[in-house]
Every structure is written in structure tokens, then in C-alpha cells.
C-alpha positions as CSV (number, residue, x, y, z in Angstrom):
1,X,-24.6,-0.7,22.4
2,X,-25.8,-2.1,25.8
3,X,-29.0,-0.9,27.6
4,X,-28.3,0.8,30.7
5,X,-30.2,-1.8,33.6
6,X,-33.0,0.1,35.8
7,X,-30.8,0.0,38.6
8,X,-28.2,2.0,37.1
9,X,-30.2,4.8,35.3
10,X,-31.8,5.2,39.1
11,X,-28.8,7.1,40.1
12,X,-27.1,7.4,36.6
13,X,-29.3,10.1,34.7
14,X,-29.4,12.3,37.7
15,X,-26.1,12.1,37.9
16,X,-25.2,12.9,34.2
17,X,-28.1,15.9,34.8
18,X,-26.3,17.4,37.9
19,X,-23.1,17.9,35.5
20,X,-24.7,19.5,32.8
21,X,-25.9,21.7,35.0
22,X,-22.5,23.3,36.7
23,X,-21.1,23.2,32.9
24,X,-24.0,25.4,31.6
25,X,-24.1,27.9,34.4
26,X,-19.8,27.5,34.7
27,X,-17.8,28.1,31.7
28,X,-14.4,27.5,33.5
29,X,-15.4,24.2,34.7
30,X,-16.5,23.3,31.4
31,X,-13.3,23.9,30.3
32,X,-11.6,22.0,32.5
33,X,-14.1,18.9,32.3
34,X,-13.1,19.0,28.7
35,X,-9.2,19.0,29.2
36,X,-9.9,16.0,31.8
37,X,-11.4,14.3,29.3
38,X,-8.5,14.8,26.9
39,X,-6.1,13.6,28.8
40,X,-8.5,10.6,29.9
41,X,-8.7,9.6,25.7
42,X,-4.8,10.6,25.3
43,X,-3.7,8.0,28.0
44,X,-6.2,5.3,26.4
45,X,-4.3,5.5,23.0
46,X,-0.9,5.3,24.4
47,X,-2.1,2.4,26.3
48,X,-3.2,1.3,23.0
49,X,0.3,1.7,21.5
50,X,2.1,-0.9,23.4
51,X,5.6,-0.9,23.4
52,X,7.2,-3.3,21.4
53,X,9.5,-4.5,24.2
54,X,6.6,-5.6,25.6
55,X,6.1,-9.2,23.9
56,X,8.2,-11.2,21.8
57,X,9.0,-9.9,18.5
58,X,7.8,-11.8,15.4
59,X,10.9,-13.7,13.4
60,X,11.6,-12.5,10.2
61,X,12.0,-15.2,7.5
62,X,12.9,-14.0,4.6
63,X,16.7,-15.0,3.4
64,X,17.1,-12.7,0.4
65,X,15.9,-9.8,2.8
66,X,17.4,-7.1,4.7
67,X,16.4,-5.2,7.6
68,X,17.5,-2.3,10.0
69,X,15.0,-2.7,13.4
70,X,15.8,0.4,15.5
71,X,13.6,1.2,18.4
72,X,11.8,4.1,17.9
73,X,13.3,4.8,14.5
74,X,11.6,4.4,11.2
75,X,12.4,1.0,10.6
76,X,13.5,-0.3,7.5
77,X,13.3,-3.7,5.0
78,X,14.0,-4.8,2.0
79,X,13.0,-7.9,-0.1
80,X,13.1,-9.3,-3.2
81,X,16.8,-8.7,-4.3
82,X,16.7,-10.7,-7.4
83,X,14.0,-8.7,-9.0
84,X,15.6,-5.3,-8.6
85,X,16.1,-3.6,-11.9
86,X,19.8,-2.8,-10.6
87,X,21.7,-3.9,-7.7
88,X,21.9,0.0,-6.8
89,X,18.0,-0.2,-6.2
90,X,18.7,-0.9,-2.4
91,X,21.0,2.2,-2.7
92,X,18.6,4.5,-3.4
93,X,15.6,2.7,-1.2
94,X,18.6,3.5,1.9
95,X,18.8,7.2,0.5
96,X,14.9,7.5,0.4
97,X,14.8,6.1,3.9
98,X,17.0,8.8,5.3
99,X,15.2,11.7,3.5
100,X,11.7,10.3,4.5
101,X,13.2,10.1,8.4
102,X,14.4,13.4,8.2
103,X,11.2,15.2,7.0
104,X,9.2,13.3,9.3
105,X,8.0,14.5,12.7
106,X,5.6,10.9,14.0
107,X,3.2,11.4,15.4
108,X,2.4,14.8,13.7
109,X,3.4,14.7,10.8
110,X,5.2,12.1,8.0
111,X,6.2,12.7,4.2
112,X,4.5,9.4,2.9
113,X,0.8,10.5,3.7
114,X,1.1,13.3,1.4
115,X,0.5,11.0,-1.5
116,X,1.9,9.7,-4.8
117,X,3.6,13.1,-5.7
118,X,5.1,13.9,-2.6
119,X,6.4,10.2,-2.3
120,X,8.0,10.7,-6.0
121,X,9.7,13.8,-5.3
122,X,11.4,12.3,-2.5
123,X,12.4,9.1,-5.0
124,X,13.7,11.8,-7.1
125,X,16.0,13.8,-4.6
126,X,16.9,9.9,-3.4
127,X,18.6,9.5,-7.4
128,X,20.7,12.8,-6.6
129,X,22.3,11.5,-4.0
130,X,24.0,8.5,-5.1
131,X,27.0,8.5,-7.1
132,X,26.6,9.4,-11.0
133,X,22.6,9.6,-9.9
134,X,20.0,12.0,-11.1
135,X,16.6,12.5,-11.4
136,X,13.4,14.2,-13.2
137,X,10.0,14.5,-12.2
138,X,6.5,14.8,-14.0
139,X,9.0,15.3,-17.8
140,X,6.1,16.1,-20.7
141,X,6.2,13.3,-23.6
142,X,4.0,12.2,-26.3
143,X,2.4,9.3,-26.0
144,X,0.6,6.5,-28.1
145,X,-3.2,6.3,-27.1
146,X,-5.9,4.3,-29.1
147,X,-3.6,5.5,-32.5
148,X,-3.7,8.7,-31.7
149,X,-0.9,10.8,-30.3
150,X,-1.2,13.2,-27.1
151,X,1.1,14.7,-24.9
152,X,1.4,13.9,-21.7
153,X,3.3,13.5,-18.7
154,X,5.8,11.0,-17.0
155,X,5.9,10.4,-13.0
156,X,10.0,10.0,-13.4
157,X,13.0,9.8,-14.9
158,X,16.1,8.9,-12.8
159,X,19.8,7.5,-13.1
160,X,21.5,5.3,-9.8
161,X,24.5,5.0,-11.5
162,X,26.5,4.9,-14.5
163,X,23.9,3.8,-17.8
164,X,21.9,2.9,-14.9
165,X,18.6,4.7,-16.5
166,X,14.9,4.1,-15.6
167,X,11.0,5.3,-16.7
168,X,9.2,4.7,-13.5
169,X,5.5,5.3,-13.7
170,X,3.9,5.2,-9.9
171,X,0.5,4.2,-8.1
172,X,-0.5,4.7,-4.8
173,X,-2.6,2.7,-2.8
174,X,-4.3,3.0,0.9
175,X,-5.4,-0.5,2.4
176,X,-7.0,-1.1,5.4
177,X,-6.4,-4.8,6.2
178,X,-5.8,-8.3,4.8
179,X,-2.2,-8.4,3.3
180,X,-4.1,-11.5,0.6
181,X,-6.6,-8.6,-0.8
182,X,-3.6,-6.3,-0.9
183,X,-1.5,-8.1,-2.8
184,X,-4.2,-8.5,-5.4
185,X,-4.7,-4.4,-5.3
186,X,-1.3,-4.1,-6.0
187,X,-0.5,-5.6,-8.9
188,X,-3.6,-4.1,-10.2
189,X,-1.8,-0.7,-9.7
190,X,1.2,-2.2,-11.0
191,X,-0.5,-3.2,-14.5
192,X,-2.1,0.0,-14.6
193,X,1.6,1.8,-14.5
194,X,2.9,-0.7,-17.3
195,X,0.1,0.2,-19.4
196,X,0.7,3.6,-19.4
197,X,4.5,3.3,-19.7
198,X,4.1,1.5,-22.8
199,X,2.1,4.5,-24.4
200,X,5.6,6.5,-24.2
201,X,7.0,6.8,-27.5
202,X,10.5,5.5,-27.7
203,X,12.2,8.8,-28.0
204,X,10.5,9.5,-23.9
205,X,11.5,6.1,-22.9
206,X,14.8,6.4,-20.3
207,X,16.6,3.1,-19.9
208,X,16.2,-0.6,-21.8
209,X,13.4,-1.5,-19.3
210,X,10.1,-0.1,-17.7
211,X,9.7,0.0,-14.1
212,X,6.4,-0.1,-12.6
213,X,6.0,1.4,-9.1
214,X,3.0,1.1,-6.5
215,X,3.3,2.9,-2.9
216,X,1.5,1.0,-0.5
217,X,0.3,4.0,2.4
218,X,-1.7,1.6,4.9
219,X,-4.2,3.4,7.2
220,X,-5.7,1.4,10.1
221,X,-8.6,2.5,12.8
222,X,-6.9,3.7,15.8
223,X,-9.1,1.2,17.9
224,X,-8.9,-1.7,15.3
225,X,-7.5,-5.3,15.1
226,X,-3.7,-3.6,14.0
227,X,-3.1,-1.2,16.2
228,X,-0.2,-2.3,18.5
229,X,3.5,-2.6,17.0
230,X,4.1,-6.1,17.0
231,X,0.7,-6.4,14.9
232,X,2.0,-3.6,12.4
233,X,5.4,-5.2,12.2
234,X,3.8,-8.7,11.7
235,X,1.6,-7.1,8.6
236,X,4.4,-5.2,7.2
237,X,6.4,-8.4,7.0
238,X,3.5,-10.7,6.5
239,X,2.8,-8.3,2.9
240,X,6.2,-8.3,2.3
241,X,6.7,-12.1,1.8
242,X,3.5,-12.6,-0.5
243,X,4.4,-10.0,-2.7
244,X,7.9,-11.2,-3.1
245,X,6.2,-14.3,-4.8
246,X,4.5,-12.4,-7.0
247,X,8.4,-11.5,-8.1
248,X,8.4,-8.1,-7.2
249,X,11.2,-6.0,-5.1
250,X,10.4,-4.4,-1.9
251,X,11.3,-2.0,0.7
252,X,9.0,-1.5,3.4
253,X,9.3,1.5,6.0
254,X,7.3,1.5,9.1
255,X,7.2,2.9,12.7
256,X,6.3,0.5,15.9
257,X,6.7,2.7,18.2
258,X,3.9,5.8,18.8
259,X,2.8,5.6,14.6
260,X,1.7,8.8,13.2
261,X,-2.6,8.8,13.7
262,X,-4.7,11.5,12.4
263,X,-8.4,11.8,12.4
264,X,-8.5,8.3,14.7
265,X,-6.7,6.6,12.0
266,X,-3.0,4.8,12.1
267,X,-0.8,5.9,9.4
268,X,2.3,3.5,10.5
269,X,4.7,3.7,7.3
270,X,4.9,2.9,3.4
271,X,5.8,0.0,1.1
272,X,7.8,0.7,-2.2
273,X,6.7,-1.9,-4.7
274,X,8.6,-2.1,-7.6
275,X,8.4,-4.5,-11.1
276,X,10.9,-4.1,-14.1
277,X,10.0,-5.5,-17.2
278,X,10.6,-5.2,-21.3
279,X,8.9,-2.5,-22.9
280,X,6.1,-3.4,-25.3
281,X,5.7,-2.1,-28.4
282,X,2.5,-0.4,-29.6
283,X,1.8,-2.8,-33.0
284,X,-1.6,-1.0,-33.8
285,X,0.2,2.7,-34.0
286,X,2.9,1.0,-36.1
287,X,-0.1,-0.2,-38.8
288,X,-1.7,3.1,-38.6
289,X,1.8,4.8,-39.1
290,X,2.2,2.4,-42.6
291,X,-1.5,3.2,-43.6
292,X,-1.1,6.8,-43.8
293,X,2.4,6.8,-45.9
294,X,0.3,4.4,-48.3
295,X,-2.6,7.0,-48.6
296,X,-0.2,9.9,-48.5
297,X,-1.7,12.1,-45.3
């Protein structure tokens, strides 16, 4: 913080004294200093929030990618094609895009800040909306842990089509910068899901591969480095490619213009990250299983 120089404290202390004393003695002016001051800090962030019309749009490059850049809509795009468990995934990232624009009321108030849950419910109604789709959250299964079988529970079942099944076990993470430390964070999360979809018996496992989910909710200070929407377009998309390399699918969701904020925070969309792969048998609960038909328990 910078001093205050000798010449300006001569006439700024008294100054700052003078109004503290009509607010003390004049609770209607105190009021009123307040809503001034409001509207002063209101006028600063929408200055912050520049409009996107306002420079030139970063170009997307990204062949295998699509995109629907609306102003003032939630925008929406979607990478990695080829690594989609079905062709049907885009499908059902479109029918999630609607739902999540039509609960959401930016600035006040979005669906994807709620969380994991929330953000798998909405993946679930997404699977009832497509043709022959369907969906079931948080099902109860047993499941395989250190030889030992518990019960537990799933994140999701769903169907986007005709023997179109998948297990999706989901993550959530909350970043708050570099897209390089992100991607690392992510297929963290990613691993963690796979391990614990592999605990699923086989009876508990829907469709011939596991799918391994990680919602990307990024908050930024209000007064930070990403806080305009050519900056939060350029990240989204910036993410987007490096984690297509990592051969994942993704469909990112974002606002530009006026992001939601809470609590001096920017809460400007969410990235669905998504990794199908074969399901892993559990070898040491198979030996265990023989061991105790030898001994007879």
C-alpha cells in the first residue's frame, strides 16, 4: 500500500474526520453515503467486464472441434471427437447445454457452481432426453476393495441410445489459473474415477467400457489477471486444446458476457472432461475368491 505524502494528509485526514462526523450524528446520510458507494464499486466491475465486441476475438484452432459463440448466451464447445465413447456423446453434451441454460439466471445464479451432484443430475436428465436414452443416479453396488467386499454407491448409469450403455464415475475440480497445472489436476481426478470404477463388480458395471468424468468449475478473483471475456474465452479454449492431447473429449460451457461472480469471485462456466477406457479386472479378489473354495469358508 502507498504512504499517503505530508501534503496530502494536511487536508486529507480532516477531511475523512469531517465525514465521519455527519455519518455518526446523521443516519440518513449514512445511508445514502453507503448506496453511493455501491453504485461507485457496481460501475467499477462492469467496467471490469468489458464487452467482448470490444477487441478482436481470439481464433479458434481446433479442426475436430465444434462451437456455438452466441453473444450473451452460454456459449458452447466441443473437442476431442475421436475420443468420445459414442458418437451420440455430443448429443447429450447439446442436451446438457440447454438444461444448464435454462436453470441458469448469470449473474445470480448458475447450475454448475452447485457442485459434482448437481452437475450429474443434470447429465442424467440430459440421457432422458435423447432418443432410446435414460439415466440413473447415485445406484447402490458392491464393490471390490483391498479383498474385501462393501457396498457402495455409483455416480451414474445412463443409455444415449440403443446398447449405447455407460458407468460414469465423476470428479469435480475448482482451478484458479494456469490451464498447464490444470491439465495435470485433471487427469489426477480422472485416475481417481477409474480406480474406483474398477472396484464395481461386473454384475454393477453398465456398458463394455468405463467412462471417467472430471467437471472443471473455474473460479477467478473478480479483480484478477482473467477477468474480461476475451481472457475467459482465451483460457477456456487454451484448456481445451492441451487436454485434447491428453486424448480426452471435451465440452466446455462458458459465459463472456457479465459471468456469474459471487463473493468477489468469477464463476464464468464448466468443462466436461470425459475418458473411456476398458474395465480392469480386480486379479487379487479373483485369488482370494480361489483360496477360500480350497479351504472351504
Amino acid at each position: 500500500m502507498k504512504k499517503i505524502s505530508n501534503k496530502r494528509s494536511s487536508w486529507v485526514w480532516p477531511l475523512l474526520y469531517k465525514i465521519y462526523e455527519l455519518i455518526k450524528d446523521n443516519p440518513e446520510f449514512a445511508q445514502w453515503i453507503t448506496e453511493q458507494i455501491k453504485e461507485i464499486i457496481e460501475s467499477i466491475r462492469k467496467k471490469k467486464r468489458l464487452n467482448y465486441k470490444e477487441g478482436k476475438p481470439p481464433k479458434i484452432i481446433n479442426p475436430q472441434g465444434t462451437s456455438t459463440l452466441v453473444p450473451g448466451e452460454l456459449q458452447m464447445m466441443v473437442c476431442g471427437k475421436s475420443y468420445m465413447p459414442y458418437p451420440e456423446w455430443v448429443f447429450l453434451l447439446e442436451a446438457f447445454r440447454n438444461l444448464l441454460s435454462d436453470y441458469d439466471v448469470p449473474p445470480n445464479d448458475v447450475g454448475y457452481w452447485y457442485g459434482e451432484r448437481a452437475l450429474s443430475g443434470l447429465l442424467c436428465v440430459a440421457a432422458w432426453k435423447l432418443e432410446d436414452g435414460w439415466g440413473l443416479e447415485e445406484f447402490t453396488g458392491f464393490r471390490n476393495i483391498s479383498e474385501k467386499k462393501t457396498v457402495g454407491r455409483g455416480d451414474l448409469w445412463i443409455s444415449i441410445g440403443k446398447k449405447k450403455d455407460l458407468t460414469i464415475e465423476a470428479k469435480a475440480l475448482w482451478p484458479t489459473g494456469n490451464p498447464k497445472i490444470v491439465v495435470k489436476s485433471v487427469l489426477k481426478k480422472l485416475d481417481e474415477a477409474g480406480k474406483q470404477l474398477d472396484s464395481l463388480e461386473r454384475s454393477y458395471r453398465n456398458g463394455p467400457k468405463k467412462t471417467e468424468i472430471c467437471y472443471v468449475i473455474p473460479e477467478f478473483k473478480e479483480y484478477g489477471a482473467i477477468n474480461d471475456p476475451l481472457k475467459i474465452r482465451e483460457w477456456f479454449i487454451t484448456l481445451s486444446e492441451l487436454l485434447e492431447l491428453e486424448k480426452v473429449s471435451i465440452g466446455a460451457f462458458w459465459y463472456e458476457d457479465n459471468p456469474p461472480y459471487d463473493d468477489e469471485k468469477i464463476y464464468p462456466g464448466v468443462l466436461i472432461i470425459s475418458r473411456t477406457l476398458p474395465w480392469k479386472s480386480n486379479v487379487r479378489v479373483k485369488a482370494a475368491r480361489k483360496i477360500s473354495i480350497k479351504r472351504g469358508i
